[in-house]
mmCIF entry with sequence, helices, sheets and N, C-alpha, C, O atoms, coordinates in Angstrom:
data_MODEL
# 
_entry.id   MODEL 
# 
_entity.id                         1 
_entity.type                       polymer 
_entity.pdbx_number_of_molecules   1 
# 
_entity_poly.entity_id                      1 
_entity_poly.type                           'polypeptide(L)' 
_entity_poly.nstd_linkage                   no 
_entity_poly.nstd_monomer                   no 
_entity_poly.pdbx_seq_one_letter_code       
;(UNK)(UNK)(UNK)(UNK)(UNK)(UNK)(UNK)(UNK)(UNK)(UNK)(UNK)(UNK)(UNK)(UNK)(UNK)(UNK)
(UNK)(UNK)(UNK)(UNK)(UNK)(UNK)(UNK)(UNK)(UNK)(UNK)(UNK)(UNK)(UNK)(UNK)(UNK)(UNK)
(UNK)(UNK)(UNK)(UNK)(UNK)
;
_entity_poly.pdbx_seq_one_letter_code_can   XXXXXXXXXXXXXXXXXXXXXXXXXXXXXXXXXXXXX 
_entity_poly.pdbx_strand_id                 A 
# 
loop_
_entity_poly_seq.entity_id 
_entity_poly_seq.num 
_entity_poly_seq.mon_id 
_entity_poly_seq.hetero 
1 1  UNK n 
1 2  UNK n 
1 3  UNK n 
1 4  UNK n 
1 5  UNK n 
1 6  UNK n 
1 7  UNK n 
1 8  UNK n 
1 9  UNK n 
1 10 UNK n 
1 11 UNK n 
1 12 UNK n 
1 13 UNK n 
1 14 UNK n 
1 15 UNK n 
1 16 UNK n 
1 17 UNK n 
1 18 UNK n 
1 19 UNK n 
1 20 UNK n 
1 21 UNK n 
1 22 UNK n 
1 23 UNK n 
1 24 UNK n 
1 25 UNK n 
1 26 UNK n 
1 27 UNK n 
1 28 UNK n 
1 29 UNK n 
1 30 UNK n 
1 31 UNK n 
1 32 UNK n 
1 33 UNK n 
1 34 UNK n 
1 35 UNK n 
1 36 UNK n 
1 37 UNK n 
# 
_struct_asym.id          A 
_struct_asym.entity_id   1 
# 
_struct_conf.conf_type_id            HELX_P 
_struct_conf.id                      HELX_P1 
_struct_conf.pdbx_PDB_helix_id       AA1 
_struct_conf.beg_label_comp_id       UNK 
_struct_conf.beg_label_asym_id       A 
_struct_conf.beg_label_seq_id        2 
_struct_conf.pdbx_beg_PDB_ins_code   ? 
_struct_conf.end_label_comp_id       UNK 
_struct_conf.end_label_asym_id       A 
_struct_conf.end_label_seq_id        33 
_struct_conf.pdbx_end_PDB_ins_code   ? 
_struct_conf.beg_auth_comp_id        UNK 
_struct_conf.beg_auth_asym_id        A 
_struct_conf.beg_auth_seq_id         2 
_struct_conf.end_auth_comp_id        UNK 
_struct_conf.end_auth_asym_id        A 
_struct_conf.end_auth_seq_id         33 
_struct_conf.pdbx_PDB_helix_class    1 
_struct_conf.details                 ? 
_struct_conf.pdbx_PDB_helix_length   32 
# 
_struct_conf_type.id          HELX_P 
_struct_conf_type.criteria    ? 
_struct_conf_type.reference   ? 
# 
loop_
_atom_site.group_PDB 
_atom_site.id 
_atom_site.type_symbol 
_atom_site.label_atom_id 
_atom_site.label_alt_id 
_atom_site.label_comp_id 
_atom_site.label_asym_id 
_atom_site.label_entity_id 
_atom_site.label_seq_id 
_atom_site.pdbx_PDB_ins_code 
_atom_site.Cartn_x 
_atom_site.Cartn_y 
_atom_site.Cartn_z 
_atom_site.occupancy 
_atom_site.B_iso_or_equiv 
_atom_site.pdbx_formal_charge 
_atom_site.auth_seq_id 
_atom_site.auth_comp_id 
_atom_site.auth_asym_id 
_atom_site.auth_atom_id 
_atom_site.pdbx_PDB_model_num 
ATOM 1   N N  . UNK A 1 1  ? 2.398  -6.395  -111.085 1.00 0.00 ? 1  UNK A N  1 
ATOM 2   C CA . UNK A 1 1  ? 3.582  -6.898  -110.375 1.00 0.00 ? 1  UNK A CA 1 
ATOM 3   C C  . UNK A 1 1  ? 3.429  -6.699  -108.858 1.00 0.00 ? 1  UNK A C  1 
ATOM 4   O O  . UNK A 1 1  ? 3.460  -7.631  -108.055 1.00 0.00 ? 1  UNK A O  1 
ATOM 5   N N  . UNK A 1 2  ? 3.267  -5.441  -108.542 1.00 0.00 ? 2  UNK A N  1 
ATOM 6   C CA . UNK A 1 2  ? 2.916  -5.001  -107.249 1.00 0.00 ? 2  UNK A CA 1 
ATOM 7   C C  . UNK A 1 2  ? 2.148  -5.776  -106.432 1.00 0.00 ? 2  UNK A C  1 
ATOM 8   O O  . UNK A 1 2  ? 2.559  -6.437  -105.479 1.00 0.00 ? 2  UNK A O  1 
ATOM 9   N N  . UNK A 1 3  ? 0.421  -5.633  -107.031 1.00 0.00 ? 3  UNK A N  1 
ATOM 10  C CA . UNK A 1 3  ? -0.425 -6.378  -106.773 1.00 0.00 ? 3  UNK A CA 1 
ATOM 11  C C  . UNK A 1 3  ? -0.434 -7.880  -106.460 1.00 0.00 ? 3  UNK A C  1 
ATOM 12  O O  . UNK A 1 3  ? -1.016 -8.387  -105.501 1.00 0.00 ? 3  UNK A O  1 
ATOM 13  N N  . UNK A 1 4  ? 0.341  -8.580  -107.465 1.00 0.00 ? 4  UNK A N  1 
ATOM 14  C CA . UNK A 1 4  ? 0.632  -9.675  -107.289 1.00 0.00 ? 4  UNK A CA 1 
ATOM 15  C C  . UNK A 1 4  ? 1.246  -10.002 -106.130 1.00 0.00 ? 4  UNK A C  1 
ATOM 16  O O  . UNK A 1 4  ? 0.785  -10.775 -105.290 1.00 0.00 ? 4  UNK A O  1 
ATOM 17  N N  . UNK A 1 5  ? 2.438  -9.339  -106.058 1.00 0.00 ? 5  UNK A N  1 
ATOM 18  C CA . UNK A 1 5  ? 3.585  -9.484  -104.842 1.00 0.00 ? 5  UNK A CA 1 
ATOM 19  C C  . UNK A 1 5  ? 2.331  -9.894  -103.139 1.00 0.00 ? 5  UNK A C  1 
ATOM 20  O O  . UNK A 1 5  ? 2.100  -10.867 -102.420 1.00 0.00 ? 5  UNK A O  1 
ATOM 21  N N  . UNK A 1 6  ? 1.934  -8.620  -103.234 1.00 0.00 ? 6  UNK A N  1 
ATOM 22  C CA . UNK A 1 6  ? 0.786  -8.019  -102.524 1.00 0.00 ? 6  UNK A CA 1 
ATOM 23  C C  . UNK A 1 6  ? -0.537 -9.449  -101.908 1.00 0.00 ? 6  UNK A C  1 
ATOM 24  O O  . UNK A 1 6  ? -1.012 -9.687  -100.797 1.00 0.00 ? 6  UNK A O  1 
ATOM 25  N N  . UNK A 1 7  ? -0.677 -9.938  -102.929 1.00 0.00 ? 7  UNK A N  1 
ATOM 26  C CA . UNK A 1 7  ? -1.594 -11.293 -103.154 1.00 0.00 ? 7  UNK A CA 1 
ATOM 27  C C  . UNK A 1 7  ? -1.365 -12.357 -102.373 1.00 0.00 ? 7  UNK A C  1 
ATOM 28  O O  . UNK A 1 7  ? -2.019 -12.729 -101.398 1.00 0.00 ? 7  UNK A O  1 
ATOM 29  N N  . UNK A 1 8  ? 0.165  -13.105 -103.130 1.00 0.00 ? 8  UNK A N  1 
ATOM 30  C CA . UNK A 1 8  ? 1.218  -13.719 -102.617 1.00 0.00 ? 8  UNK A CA 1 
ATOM 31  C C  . UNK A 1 8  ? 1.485  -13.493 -100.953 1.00 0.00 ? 8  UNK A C  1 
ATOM 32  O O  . UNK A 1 8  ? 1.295  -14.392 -100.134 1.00 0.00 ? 8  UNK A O  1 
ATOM 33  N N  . UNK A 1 9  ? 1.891  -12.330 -100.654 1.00 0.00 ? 9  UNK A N  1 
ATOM 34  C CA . UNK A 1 9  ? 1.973  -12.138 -98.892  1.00 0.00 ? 9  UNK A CA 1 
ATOM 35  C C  . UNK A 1 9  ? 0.853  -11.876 -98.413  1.00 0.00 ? 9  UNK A C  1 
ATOM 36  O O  . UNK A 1 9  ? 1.015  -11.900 -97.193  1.00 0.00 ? 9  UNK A O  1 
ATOM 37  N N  . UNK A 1 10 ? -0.412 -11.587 -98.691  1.00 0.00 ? 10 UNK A N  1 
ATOM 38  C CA . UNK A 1 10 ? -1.577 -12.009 -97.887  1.00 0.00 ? 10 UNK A CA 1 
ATOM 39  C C  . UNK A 1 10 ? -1.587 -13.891 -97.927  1.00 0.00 ? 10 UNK A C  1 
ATOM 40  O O  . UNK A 1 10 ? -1.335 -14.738 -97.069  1.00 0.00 ? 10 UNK A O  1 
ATOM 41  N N  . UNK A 1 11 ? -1.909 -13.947 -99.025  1.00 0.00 ? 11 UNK A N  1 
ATOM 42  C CA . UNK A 1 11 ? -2.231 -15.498 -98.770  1.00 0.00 ? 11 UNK A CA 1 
ATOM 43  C C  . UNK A 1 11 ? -1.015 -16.451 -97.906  1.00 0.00 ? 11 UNK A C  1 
ATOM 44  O O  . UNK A 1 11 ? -1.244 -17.523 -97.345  1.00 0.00 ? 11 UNK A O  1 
ATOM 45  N N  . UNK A 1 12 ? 0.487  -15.653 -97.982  1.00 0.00 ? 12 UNK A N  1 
ATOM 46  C CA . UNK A 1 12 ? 1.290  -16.544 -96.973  1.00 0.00 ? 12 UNK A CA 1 
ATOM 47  C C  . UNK A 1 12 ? 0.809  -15.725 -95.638  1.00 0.00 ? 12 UNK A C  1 
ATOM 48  O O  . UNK A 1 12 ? 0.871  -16.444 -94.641  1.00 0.00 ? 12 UNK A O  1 
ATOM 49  N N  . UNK A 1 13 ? 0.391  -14.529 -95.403  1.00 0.00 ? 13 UNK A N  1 
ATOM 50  C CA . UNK A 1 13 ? -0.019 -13.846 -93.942  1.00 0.00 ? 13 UNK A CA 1 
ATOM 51  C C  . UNK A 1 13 ? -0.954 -14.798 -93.535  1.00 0.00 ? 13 UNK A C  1 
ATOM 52  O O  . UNK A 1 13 ? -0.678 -15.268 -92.432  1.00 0.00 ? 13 UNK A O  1 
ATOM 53  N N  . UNK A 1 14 ? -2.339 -15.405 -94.239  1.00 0.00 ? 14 UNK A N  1 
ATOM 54  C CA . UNK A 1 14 ? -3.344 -16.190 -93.835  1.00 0.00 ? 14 UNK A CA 1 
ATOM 55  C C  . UNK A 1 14 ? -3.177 -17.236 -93.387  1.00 0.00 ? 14 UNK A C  1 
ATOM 56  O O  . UNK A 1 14 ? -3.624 -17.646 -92.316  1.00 0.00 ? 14 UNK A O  1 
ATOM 57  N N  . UNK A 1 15 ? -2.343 -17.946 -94.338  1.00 0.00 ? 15 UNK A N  1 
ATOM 58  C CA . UNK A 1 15 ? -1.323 -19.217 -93.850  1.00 0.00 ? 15 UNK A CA 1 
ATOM 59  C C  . UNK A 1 15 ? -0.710 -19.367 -92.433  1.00 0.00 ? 15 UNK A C  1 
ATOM 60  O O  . UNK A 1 15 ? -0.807 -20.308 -91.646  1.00 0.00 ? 15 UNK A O  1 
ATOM 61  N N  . UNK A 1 16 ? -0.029 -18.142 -92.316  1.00 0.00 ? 16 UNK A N  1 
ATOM 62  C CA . UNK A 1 16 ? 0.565  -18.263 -91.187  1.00 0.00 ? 16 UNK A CA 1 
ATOM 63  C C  . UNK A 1 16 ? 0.076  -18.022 -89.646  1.00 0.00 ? 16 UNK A C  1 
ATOM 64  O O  . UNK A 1 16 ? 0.557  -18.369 -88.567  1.00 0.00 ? 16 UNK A O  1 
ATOM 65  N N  . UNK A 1 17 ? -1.185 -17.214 -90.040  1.00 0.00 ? 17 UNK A N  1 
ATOM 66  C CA . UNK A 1 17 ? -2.613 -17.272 -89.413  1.00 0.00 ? 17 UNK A CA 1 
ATOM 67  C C  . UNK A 1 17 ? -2.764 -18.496 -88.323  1.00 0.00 ? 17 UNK A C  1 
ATOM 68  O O  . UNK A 1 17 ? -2.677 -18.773 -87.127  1.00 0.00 ? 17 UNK A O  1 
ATOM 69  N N  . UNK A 1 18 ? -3.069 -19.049 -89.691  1.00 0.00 ? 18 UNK A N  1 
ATOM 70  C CA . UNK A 1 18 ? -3.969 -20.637 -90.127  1.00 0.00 ? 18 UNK A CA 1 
ATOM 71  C C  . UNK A 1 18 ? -3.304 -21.379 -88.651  1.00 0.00 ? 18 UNK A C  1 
ATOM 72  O O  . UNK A 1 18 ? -3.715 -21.776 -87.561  1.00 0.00 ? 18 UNK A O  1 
ATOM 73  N N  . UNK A 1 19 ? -2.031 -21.271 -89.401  1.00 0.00 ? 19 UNK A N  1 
ATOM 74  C CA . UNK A 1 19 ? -0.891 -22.234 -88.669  1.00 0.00 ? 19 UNK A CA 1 
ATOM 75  C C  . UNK A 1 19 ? -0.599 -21.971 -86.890  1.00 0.00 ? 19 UNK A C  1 
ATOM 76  O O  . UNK A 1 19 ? -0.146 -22.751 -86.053  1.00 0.00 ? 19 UNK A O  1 
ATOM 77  N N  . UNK A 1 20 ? -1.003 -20.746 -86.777  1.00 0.00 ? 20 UNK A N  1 
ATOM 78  C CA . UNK A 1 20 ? -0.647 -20.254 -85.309  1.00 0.00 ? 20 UNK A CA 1 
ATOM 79  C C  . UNK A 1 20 ? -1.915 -20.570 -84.532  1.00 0.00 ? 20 UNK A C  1 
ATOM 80  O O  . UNK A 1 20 ? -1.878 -20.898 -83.346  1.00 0.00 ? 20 UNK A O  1 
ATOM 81  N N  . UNK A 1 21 ? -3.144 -20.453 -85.301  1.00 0.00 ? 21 UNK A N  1 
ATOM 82  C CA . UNK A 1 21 ? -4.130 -20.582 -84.391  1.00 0.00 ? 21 UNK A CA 1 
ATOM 83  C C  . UNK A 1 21 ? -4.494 -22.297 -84.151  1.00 0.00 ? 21 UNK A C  1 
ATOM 84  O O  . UNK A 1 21 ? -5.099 -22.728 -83.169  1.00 0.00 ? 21 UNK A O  1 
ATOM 85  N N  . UNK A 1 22 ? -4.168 -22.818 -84.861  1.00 0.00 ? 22 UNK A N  1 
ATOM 86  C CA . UNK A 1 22 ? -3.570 -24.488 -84.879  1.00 0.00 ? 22 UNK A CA 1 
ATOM 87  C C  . UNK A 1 22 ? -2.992 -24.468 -84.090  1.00 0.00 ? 22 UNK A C  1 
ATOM 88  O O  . UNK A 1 22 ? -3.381 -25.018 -83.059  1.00 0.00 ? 22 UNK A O  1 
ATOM 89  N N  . UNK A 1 23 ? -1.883 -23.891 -84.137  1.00 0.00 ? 23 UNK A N  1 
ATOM 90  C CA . UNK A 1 23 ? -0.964 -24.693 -83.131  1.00 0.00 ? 23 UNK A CA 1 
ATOM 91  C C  . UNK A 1 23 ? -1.642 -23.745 -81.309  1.00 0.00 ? 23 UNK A C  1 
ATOM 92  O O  . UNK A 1 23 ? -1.249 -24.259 -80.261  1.00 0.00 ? 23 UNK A O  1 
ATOM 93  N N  . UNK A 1 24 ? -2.223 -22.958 -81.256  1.00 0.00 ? 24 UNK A N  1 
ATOM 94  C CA . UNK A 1 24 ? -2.790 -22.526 -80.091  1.00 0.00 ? 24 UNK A CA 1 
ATOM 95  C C  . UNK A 1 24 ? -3.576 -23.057 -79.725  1.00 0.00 ? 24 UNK A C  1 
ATOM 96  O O  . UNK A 1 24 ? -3.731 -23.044 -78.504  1.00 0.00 ? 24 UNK A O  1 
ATOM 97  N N  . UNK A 1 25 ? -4.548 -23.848 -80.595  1.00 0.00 ? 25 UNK A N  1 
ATOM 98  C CA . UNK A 1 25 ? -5.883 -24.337 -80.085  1.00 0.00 ? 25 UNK A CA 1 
ATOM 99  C C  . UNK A 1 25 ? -5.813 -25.608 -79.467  1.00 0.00 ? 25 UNK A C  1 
ATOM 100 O O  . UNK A 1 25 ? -6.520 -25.977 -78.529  1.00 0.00 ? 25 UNK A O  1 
ATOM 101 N N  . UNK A 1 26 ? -4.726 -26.411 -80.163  1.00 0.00 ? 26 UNK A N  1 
ATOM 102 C CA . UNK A 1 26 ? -3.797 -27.367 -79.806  1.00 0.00 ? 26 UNK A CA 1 
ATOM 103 C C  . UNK A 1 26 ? -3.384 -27.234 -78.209  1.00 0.00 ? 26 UNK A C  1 
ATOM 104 O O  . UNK A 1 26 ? -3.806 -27.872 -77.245  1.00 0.00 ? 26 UNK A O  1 
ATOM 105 N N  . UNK A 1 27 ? -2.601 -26.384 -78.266  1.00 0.00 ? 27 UNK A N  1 
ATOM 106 C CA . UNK A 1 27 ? -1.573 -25.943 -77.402  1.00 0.00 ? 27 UNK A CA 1 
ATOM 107 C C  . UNK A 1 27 ? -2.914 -25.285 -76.198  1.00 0.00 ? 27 UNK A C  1 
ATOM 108 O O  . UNK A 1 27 ? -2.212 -25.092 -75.206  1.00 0.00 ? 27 UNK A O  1 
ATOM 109 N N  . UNK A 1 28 ? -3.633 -25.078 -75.991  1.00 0.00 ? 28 UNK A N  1 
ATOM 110 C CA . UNK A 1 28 ? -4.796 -25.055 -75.053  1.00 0.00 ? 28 UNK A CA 1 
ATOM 111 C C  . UNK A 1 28 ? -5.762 -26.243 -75.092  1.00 0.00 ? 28 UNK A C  1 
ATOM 112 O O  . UNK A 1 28 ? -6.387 -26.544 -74.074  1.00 0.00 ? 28 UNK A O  1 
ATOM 113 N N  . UNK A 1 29 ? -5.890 -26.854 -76.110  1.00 0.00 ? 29 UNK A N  1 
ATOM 114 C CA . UNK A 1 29 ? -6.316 -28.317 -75.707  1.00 0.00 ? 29 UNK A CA 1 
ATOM 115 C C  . UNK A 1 29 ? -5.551 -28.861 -75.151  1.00 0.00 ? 29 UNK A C  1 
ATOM 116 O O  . UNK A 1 29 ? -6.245 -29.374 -74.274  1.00 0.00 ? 29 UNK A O  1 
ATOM 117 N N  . UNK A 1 30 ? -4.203 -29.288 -74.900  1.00 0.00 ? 30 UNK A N  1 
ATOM 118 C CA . UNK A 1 30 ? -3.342 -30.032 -74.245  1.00 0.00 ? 30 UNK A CA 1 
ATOM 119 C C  . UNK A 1 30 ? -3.255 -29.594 -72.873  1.00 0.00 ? 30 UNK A C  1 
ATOM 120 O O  . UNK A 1 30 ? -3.120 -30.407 -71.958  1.00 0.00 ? 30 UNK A O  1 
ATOM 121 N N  . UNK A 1 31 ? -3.351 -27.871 -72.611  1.00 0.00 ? 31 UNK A N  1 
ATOM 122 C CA . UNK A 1 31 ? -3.704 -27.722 -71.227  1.00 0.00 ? 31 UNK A CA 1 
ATOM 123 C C  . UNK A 1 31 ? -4.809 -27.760 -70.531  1.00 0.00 ? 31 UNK A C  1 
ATOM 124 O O  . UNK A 1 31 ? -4.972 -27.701 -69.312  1.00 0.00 ? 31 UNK A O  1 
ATOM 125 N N  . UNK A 1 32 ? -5.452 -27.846 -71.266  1.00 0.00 ? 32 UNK A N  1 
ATOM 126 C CA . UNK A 1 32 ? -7.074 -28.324 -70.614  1.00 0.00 ? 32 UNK A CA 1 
ATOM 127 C C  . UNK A 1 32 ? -7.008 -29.586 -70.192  1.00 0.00 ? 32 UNK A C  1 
ATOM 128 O O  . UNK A 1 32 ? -7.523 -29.811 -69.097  1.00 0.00 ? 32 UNK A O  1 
ATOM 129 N N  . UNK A 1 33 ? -6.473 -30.541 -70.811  1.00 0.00 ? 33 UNK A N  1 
ATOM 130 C CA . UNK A 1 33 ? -6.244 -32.348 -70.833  1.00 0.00 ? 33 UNK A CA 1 
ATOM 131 C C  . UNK A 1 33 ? -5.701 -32.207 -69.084  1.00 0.00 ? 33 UNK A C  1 
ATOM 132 O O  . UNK A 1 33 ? -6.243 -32.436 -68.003  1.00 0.00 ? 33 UNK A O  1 
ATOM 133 N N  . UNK A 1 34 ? -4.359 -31.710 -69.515  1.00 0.00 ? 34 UNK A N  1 
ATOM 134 C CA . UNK A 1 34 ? -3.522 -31.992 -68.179  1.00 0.00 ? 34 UNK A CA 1 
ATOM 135 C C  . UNK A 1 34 ? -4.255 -30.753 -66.935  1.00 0.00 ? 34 UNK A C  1 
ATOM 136 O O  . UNK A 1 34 ? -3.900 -30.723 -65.756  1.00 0.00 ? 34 UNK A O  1 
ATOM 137 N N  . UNK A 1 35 ? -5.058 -30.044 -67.400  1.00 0.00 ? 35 UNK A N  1 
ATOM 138 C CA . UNK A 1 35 ? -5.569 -29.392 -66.064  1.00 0.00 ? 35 UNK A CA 1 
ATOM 139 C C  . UNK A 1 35 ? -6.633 -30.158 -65.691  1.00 0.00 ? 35 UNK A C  1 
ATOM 140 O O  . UNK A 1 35 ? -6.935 -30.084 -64.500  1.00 0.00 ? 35 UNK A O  1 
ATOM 141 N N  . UNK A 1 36 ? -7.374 -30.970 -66.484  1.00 0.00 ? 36 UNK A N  1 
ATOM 142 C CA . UNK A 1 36 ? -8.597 -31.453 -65.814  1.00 0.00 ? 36 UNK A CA 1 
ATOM 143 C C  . UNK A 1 36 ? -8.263 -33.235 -65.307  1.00 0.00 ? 36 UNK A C  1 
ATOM 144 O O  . UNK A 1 36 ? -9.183 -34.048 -65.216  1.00 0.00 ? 36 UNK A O  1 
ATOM 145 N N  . UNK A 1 37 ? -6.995 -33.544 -65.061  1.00 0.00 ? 37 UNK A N  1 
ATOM 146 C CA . UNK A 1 37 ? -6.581 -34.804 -64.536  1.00 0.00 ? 37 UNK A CA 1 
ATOM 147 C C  . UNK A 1 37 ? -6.035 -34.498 -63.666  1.00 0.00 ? 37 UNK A C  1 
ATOM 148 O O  . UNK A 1 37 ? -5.513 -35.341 -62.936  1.00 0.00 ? 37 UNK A O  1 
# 
C-alpha cells in the first residue's frame, strides 16, 4: 500500500519534472529568439 502510494508520487514528481523543464527550455528558447533580434 505504502509502496505503492510511494510509486504513484515519484512517477507524478517526474512528471512534474518533465513538465517544468519543458516549459523552461521553452521559456529560454523564446528569450534567446527575442535577444538575438
Amino acid at each position: 500500500m505504502i509502496k505503492n502510494l510511494l510509486k504513484n508520487l515519484s512517477s507524478t514528481t517526474i512528471t512534474i519534472v518533465l513538465i517544468f523543464i519543458s516549459l523552461y527550455l521553452s521559456f529560454a528558447l523564446a528569450l534567446y529568439q527575442i535577444w538575438d533580434s
